[in-house]
N, CA, C and O of each residue as an XYZ file, in Angstrom:
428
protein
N     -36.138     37.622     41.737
C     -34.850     37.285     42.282
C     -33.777     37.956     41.414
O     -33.835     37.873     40.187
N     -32.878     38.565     41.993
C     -31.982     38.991     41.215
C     -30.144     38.277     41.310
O     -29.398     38.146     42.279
N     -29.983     38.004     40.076
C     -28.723     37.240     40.009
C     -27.651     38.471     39.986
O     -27.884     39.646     39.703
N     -26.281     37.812     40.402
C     -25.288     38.221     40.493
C     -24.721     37.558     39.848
O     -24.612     36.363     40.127
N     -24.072     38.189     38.584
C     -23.220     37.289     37.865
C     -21.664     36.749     38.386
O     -21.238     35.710     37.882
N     -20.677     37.611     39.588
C     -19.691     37.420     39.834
C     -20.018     35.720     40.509
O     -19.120     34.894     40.674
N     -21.668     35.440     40.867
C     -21.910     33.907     41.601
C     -21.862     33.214     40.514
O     -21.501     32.051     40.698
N     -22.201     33.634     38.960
C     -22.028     32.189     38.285
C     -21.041     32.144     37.185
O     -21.217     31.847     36.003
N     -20.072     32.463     37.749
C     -18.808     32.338     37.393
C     -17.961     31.533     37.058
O     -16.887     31.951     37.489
N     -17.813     30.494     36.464
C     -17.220     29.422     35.942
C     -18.412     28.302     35.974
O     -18.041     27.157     36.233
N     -19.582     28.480     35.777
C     -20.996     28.329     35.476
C     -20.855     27.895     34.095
O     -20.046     28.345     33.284
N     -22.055     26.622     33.826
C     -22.371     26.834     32.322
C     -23.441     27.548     32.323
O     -24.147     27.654     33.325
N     -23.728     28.200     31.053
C     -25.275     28.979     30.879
C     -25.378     28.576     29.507
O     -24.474     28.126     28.804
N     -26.773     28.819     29.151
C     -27.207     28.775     28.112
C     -27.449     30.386     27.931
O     -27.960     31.094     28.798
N     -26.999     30.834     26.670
C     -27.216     32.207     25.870
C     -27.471     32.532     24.240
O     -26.751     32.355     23.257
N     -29.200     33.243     24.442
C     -29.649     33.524     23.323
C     -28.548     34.333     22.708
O     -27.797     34.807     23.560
N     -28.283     34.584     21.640
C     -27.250     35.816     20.920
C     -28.498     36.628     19.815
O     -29.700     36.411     19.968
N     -28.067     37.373     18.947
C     -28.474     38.159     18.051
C     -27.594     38.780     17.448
O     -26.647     39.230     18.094
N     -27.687     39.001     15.827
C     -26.682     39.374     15.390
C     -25.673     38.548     14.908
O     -24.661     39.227     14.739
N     -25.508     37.430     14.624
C     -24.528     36.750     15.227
C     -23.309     36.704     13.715
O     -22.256     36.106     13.494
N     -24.120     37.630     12.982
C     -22.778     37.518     11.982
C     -21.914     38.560     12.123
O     -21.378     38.946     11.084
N     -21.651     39.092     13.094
C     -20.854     40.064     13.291
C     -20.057     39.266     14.221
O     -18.877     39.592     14.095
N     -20.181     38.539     14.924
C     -19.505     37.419     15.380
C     -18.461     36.300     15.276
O     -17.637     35.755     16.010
N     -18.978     36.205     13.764
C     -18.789     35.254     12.935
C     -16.633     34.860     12.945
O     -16.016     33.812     12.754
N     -16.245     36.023     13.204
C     -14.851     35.944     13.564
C     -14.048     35.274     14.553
O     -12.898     34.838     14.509
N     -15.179     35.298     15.720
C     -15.081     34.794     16.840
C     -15.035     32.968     16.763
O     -14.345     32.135     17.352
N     -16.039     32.877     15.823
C     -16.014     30.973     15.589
C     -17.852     31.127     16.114
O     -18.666     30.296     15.712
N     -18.143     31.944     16.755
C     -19.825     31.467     16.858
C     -20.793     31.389     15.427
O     -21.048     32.236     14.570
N     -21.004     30.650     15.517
C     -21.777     30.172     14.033
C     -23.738     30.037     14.819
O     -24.768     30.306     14.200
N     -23.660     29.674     15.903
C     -24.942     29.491     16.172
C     -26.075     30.915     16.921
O     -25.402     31.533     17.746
N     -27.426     31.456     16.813
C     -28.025     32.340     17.883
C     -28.140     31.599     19.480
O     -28.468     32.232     20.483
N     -27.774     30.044     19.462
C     -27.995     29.485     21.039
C     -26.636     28.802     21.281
O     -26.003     28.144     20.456
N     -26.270     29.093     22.662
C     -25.007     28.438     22.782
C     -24.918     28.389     24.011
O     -25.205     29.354     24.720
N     -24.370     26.891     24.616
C     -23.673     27.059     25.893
C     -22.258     27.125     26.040
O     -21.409     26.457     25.450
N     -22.063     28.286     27.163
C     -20.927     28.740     27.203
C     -20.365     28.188     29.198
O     -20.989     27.524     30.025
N     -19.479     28.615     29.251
C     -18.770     28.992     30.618
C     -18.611     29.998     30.490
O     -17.996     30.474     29.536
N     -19.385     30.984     31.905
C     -19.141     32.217     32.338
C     -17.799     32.032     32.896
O     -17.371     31.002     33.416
N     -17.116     33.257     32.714
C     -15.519     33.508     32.885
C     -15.756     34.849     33.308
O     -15.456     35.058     34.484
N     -16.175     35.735     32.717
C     -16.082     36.629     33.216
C     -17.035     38.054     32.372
O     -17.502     38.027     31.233
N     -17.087     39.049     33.240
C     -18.001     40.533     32.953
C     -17.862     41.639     33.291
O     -17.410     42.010     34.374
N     -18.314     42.444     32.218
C     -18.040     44.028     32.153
C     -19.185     44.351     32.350
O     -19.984     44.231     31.421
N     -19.609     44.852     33.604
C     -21.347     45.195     33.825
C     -21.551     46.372     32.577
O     -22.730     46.520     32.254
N     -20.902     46.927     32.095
C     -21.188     48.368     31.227
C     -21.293     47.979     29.838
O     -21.964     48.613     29.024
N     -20.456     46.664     29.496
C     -19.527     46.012     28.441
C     -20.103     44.307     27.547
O     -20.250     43.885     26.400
N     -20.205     43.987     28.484
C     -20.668     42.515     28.105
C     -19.988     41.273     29.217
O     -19.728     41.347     30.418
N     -19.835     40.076     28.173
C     -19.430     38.800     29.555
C     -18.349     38.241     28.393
O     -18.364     38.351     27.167
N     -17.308     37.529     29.409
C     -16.452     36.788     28.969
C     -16.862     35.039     29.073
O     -17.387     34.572     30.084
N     -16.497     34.147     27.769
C     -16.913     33.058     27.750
C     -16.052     32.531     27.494
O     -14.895     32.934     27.368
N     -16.651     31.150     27.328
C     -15.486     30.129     26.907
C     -16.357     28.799     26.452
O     -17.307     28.508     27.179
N     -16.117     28.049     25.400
C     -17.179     27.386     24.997
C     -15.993     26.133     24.299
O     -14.918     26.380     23.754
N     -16.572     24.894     24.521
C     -15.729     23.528     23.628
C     -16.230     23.961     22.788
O     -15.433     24.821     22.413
N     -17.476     24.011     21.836
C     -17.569     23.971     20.483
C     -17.281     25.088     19.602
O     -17.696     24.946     18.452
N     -16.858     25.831     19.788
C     -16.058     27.419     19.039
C     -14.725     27.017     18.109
O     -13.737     26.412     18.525
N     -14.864     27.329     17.233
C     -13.821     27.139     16.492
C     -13.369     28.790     15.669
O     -13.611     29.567     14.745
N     -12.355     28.446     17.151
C     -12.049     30.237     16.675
C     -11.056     30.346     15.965
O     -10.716     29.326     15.366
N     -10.358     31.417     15.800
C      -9.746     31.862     14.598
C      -8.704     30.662     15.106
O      -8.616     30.297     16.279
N      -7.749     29.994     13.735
C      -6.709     29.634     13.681
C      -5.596     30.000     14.736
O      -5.320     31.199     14.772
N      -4.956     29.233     15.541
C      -3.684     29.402     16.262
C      -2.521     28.529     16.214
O      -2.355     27.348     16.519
N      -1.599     29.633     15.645
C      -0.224     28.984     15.782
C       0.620     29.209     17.562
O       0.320     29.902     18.534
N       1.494     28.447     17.344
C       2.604     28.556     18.364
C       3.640     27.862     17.872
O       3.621     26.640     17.732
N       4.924     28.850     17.486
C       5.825     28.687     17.115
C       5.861     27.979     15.576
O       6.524     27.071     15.076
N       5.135     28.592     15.250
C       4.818     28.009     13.192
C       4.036     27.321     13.561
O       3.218     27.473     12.654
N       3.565     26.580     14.266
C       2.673     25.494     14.594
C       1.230     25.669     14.891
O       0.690     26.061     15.926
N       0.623     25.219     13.534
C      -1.378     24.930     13.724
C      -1.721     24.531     15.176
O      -0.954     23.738     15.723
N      -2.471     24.856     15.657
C      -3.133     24.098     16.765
C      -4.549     23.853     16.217
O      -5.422     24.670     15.925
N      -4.544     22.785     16.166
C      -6.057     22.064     15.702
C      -7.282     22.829     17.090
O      -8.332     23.466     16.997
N      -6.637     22.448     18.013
C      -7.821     22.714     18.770
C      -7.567     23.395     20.109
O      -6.877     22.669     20.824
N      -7.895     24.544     20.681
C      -7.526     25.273     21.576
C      -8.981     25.990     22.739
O     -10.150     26.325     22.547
N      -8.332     25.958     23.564
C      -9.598     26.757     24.516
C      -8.974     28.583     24.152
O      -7.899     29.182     24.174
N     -10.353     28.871     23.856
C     -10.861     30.860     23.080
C     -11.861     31.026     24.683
O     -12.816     30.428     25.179
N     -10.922     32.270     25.093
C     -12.186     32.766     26.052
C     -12.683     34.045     25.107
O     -11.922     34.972     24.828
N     -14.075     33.968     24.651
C     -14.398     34.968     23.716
C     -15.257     36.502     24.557
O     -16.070     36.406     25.476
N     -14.743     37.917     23.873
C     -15.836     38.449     24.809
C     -16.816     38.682     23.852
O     -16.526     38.650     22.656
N     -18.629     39.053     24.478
C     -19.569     39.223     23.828
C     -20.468     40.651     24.447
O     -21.201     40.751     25.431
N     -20.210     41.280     23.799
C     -21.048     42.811     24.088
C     -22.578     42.589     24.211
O     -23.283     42.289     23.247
N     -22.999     42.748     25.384
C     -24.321     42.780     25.820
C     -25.443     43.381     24.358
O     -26.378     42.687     23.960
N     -25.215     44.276     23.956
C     -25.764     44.088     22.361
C     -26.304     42.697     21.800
O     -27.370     42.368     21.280
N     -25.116     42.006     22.123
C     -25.684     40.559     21.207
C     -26.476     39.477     22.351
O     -26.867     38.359     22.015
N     -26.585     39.881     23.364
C     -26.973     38.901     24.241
C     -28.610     39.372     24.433
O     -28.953     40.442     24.936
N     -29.639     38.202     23.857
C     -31.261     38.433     24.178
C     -31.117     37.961     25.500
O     -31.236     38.745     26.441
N     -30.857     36.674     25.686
C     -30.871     36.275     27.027
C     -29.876     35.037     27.160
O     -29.273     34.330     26.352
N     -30.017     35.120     29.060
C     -29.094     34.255     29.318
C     -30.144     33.346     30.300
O     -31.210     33.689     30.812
N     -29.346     31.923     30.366
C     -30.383     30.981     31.333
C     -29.603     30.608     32.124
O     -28.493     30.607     31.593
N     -29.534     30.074     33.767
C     -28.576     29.251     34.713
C     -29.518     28.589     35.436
O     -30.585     28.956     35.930
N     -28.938     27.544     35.412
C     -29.669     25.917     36.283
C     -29.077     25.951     37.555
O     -28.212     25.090     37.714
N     -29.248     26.541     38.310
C     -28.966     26.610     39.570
C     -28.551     25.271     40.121
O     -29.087     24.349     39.506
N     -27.786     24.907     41.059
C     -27.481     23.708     41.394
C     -27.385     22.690     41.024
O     -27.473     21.720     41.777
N     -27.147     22.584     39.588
C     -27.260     21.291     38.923
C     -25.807     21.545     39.141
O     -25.066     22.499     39.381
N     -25.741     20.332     38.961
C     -23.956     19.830     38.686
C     -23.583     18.443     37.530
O     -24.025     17.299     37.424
N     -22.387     19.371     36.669
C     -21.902     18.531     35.861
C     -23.029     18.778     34.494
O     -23.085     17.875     33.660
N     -23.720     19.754     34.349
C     -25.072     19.571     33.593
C     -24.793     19.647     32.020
O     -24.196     20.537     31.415
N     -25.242     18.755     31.633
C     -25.192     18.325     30.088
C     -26.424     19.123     29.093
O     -27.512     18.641     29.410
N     -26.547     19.937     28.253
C     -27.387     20.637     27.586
C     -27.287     20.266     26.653
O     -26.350     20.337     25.858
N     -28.636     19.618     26.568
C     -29.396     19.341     24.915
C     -29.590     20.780     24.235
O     -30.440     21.567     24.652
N     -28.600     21.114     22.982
C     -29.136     22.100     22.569
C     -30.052     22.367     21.735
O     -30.456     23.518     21.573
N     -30.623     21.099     20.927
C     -31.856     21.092     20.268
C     -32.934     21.119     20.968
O     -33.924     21.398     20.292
N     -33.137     20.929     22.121
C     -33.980     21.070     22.901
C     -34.187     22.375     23.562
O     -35.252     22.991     23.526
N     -32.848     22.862     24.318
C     -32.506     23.770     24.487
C     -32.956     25.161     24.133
O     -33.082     26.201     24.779
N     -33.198     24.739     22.606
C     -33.004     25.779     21.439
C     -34.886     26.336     21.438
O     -35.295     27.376     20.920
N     -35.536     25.547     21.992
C     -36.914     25.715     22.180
C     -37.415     25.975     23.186
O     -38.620     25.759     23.310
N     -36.377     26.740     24.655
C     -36.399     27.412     25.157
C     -37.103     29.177     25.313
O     -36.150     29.803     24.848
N     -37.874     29.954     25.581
C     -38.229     31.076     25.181
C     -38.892     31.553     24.336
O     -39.935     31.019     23.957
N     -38.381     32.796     23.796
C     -39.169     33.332     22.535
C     -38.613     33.252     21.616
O     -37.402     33.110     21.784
N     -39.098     33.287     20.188
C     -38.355     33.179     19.410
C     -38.513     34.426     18.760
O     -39.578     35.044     18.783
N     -37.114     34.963     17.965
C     -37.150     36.251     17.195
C     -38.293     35.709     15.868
O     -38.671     34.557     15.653
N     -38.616     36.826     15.202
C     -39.112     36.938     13.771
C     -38.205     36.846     13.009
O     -37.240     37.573     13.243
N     -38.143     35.965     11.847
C     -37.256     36.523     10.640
C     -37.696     37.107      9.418
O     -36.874     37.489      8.585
């Protein structure tokens, strides 16, 4: 079956990463993460958006913002894989569980 990503588009997914300290700017600290698809560069990578990211610091108007929505992009480079639950709705991901999904790299 082949997916179309423009269908899971404001989708949660689960996505393996690699690499991920090159990242590290972005606020991703983890190789597994669920995100919201937002958006993609078929040539380029996908645009996300994730509650648990703690991305770089933002002001507005001198002002810290403790906590903000980051749509982050991620260059297909760092992406092993991606997962979508088709028709679930509202779906809550255990990511420790989650995380035992697939293959696992070597370290």
């Amino acid at each position: 079956m082949e997916i179309n990503l423009d269908k899971l588009l404001n989708e949660k997914i689960f996505v393996a990463l690699r690499d991920i300290k090159t990242l590290a700017t972005t606020g991703i600290e983890h190789e597994e993460n669920v995100f919201i698809l937002r958006g993609h560069e078929s040539r380029h990578g996908i645009w996300v958006e994730a509650d648990n990211i703690n991305a770089c610091p933002v002001c507005i108007d001198g002002k810290k913002i403790e906590e903000c929505k980051a749509v982050i992009f991620i260059p297909w480079y760092h992406i092993v894989s991606m997962v979508h639950f088709p028709g679930a709705k509202n779906i809550e991901i255990d990511l420790p569980k989650a995380r035992k999904i697939g293959f696992r790299q070597k370290k």
